[in-house]
mmCIF file of the C-alpha atoms, coordinates in Angstrom:
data_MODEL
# 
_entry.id   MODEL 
# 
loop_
_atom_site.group_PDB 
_atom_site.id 
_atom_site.type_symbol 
_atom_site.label_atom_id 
_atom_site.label_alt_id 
_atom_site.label_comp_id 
_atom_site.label_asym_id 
_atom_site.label_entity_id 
_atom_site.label_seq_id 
_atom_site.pdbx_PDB_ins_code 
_atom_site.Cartn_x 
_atom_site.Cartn_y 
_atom_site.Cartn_z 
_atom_site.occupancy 
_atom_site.B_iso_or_equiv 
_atom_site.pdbx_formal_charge 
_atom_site.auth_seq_id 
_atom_site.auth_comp_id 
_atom_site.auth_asym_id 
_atom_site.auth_atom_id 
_atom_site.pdbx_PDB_model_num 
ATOM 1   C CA . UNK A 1 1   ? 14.489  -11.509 5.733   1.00 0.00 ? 1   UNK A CA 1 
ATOM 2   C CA . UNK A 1 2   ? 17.040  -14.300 7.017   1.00 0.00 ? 2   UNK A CA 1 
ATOM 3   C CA . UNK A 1 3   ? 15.694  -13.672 10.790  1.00 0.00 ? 3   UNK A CA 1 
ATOM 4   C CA . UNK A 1 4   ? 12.016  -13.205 9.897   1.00 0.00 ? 4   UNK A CA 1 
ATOM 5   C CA . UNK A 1 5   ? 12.590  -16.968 8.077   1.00 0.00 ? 5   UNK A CA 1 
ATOM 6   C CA . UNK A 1 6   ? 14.279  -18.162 11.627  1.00 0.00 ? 6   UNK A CA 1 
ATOM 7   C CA . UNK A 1 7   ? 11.554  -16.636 13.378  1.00 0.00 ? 7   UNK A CA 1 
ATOM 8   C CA . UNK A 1 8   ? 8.915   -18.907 11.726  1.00 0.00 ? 8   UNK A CA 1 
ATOM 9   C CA . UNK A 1 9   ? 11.099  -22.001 12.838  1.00 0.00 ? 9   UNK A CA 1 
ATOM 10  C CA . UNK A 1 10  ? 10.766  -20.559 16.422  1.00 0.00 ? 10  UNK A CA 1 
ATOM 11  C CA . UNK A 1 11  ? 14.193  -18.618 16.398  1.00 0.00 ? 11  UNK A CA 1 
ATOM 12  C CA . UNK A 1 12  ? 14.190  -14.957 18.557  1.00 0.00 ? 12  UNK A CA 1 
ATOM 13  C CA . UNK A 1 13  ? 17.677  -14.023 18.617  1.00 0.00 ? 13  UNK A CA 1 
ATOM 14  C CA . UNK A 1 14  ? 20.970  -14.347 16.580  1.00 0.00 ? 14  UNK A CA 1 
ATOM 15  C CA . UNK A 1 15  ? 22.359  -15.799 19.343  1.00 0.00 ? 15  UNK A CA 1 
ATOM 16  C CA . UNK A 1 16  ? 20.044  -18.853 19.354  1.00 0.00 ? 16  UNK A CA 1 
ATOM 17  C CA . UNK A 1 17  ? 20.905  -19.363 15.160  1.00 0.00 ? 17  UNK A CA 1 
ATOM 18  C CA . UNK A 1 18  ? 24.767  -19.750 16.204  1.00 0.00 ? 18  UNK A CA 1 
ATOM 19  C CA . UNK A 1 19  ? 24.120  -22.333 18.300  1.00 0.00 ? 19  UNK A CA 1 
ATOM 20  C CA . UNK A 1 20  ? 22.568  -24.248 15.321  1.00 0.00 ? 20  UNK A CA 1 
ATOM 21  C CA . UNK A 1 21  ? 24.949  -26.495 13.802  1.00 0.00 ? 21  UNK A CA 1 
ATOM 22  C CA . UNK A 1 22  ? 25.372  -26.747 9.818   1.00 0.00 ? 22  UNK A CA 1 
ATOM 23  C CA . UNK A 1 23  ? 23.377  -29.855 9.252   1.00 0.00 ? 23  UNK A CA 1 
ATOM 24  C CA . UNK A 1 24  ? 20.163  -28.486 11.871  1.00 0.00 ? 24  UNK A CA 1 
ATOM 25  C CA . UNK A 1 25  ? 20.687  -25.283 9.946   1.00 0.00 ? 25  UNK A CA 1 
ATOM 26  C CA . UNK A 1 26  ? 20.353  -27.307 6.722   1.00 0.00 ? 26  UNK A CA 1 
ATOM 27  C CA . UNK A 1 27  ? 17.869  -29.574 7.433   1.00 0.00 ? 27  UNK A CA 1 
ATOM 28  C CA . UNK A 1 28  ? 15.493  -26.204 8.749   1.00 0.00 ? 28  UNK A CA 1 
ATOM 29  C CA . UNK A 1 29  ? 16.262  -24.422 5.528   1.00 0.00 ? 29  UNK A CA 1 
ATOM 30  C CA . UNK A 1 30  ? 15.014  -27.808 4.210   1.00 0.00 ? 30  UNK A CA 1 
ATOM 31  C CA . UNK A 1 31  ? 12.135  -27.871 6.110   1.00 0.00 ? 31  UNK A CA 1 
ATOM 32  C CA . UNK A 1 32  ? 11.064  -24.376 4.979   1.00 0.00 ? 32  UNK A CA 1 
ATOM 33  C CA . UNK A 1 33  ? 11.322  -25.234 1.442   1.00 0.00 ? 33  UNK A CA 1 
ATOM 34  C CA . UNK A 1 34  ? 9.048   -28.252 2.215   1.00 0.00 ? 34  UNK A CA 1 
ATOM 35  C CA . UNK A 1 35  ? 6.604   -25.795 3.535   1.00 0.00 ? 35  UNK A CA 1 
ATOM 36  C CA . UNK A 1 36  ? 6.583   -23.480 0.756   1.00 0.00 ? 36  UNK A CA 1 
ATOM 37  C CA . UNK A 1 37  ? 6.358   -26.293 -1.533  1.00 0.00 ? 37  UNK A CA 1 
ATOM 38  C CA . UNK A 1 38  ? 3.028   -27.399 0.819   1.00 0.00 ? 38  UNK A CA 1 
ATOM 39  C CA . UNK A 1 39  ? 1.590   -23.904 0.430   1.00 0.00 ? 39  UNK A CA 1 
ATOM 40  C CA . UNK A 1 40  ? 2.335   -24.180 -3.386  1.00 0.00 ? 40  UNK A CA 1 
ATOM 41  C CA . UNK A 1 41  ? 0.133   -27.420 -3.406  1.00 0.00 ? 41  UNK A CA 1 
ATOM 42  C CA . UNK A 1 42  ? -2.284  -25.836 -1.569  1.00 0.00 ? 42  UNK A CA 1 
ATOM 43  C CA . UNK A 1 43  ? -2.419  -23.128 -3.879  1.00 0.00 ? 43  UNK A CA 1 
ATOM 44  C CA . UNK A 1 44  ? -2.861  -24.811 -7.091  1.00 0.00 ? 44  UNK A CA 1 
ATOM 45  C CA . UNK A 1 45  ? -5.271  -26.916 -5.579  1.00 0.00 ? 45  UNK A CA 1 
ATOM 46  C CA . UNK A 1 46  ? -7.606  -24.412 -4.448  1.00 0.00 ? 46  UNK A CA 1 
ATOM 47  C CA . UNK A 1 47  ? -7.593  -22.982 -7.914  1.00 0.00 ? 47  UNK A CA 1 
ATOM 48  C CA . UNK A 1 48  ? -7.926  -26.504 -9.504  1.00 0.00 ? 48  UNK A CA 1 
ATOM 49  C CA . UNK A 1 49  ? -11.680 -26.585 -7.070  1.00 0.00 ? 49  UNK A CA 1 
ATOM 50  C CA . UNK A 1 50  ? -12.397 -23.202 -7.889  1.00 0.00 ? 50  UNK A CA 1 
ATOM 51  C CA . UNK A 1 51  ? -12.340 -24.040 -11.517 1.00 0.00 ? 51  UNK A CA 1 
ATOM 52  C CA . UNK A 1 52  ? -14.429 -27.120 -10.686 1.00 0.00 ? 52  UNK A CA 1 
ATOM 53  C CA . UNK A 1 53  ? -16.682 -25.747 -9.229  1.00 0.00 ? 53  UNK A CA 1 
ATOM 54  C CA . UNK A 1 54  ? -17.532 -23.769 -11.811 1.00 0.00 ? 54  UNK A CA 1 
ATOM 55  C CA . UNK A 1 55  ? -18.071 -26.575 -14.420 1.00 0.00 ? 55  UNK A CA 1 
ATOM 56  C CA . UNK A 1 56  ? -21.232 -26.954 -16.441 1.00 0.00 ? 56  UNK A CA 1 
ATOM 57  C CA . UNK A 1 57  ? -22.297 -29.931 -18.896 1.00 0.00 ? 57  UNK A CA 1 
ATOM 58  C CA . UNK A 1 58  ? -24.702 -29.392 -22.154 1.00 0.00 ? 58  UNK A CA 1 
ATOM 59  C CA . UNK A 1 59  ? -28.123 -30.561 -21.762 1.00 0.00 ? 59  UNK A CA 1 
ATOM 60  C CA . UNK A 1 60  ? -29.606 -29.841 -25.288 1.00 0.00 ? 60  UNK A CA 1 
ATOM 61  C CA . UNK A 1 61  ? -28.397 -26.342 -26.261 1.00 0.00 ? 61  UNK A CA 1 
ATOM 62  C CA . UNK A 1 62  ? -28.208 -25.189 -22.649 1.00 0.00 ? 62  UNK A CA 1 
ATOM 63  C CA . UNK A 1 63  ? -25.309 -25.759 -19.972 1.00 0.00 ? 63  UNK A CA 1 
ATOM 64  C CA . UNK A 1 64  ? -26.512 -26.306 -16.115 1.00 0.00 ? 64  UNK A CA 1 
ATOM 65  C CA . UNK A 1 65  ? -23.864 -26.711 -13.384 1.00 0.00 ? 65  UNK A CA 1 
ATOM 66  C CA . UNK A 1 66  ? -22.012 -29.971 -12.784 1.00 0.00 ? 66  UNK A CA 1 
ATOM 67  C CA . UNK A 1 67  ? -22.640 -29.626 -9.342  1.00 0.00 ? 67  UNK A CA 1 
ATOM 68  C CA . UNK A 1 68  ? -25.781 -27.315 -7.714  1.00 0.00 ? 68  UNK A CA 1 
ATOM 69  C CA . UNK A 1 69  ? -25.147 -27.738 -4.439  1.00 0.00 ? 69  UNK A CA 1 
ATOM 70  C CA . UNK A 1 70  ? -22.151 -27.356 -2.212  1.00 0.00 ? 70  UNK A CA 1 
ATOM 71  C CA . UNK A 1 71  ? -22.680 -30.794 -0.598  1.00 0.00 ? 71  UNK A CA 1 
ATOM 72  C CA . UNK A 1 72  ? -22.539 -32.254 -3.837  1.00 0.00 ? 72  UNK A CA 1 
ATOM 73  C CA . UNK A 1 73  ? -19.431 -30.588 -4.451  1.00 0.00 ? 73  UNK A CA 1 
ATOM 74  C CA . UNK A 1 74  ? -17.822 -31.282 -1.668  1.00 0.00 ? 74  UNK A CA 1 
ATOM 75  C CA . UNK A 1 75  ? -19.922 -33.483 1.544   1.00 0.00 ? 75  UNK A CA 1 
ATOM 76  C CA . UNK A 1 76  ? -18.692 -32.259 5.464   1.00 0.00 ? 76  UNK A CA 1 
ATOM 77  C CA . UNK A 1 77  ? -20.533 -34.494 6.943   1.00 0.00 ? 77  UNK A CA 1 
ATOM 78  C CA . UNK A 1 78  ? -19.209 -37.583 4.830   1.00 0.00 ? 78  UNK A CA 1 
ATOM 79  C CA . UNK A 1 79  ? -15.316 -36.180 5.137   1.00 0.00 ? 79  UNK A CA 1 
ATOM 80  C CA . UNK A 1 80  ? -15.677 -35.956 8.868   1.00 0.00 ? 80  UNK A CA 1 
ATOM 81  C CA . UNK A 1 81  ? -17.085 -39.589 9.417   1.00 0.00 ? 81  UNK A CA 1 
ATOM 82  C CA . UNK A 1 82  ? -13.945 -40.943 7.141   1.00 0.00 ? 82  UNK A CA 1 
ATOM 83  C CA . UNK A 1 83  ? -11.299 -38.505 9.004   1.00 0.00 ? 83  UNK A CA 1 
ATOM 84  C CA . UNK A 1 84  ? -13.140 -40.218 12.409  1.00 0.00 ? 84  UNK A CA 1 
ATOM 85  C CA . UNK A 1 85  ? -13.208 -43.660 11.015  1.00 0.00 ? 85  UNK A CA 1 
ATOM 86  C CA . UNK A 1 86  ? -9.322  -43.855 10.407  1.00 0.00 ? 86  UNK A CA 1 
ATOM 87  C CA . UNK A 1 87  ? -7.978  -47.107 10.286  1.00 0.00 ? 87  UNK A CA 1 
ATOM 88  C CA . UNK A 1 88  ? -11.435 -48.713 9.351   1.00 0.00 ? 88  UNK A CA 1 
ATOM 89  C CA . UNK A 1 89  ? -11.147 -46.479 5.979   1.00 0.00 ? 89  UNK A CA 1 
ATOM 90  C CA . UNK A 1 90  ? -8.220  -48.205 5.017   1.00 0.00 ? 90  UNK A CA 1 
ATOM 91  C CA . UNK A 1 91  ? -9.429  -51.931 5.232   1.00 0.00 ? 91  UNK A CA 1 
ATOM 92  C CA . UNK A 1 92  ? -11.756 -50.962 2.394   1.00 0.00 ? 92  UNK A CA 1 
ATOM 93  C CA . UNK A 1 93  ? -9.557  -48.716 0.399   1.00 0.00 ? 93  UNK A CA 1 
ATOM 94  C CA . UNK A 1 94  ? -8.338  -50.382 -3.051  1.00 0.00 ? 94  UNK A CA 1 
ATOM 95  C CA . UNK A 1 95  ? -4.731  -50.625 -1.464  1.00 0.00 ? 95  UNK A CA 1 
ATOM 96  C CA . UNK A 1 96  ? -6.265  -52.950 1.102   1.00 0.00 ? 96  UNK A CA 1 
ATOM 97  C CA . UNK A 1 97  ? -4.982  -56.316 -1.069  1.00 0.00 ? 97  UNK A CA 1 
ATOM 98  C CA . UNK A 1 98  ? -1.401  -55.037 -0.480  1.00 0.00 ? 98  UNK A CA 1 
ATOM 99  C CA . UNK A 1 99  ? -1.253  -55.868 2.556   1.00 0.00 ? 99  UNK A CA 1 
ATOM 100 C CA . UNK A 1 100 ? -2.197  -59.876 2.049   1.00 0.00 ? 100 UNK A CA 1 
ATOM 101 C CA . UNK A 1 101 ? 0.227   -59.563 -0.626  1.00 0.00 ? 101 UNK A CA 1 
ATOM 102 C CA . UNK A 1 102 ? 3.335   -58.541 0.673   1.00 0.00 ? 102 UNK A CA 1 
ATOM 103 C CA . UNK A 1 103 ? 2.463   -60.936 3.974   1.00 0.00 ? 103 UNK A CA 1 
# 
């Protein structure tokens, strides 16, 4: 298990691990436990959506879905044109004043 870990940070051989110093060995172990701690996030936050998803609200003595279509769940389109956008995003987001603030 140790050189199937060092493998995943790029590692092949023992010899290549000895070369690592302490700290570089401590600051990959680090580094992995990041990672795991990203997949965790990940995890819980797929079955946070998947429970969202899911969601229904009373209307009179039935329940309908929250959302009835994907795109209202969760718009591709919309995502991909802020992810493009970048910097322009961030002028409008409600952090923007922080900025004039701390100048």
């Amino acid at each position: 298990m140790y050189l199937k870990r060092l493998e995943l940070q790029g590692f092949k051989s023992f010899a290549e691990v000895d070369r690592l110093t302490i700290p570089e060995y401590e600051l990959l172990m680090q580094a992995v436990k990041l990672k795991q701690v990203d997949n965790d996030y990940r995890n819980h936050l797929q079955a946070f959506l998947n429970f969202a998803v899911k969601a229904e609200k009373k209307v009179g003595k039935k329940s309908i879905p929250v959302f009835k279509r994907f795109k209202k769940f969760y718009n591709y389109k919309e995502e991909i044109d802020k992810a493009l956008k970048g910097d322009e995003n961030s002028k409008n987001s409600r952090y923007s004043g922080i900025g004039k603030l701390l100048k």
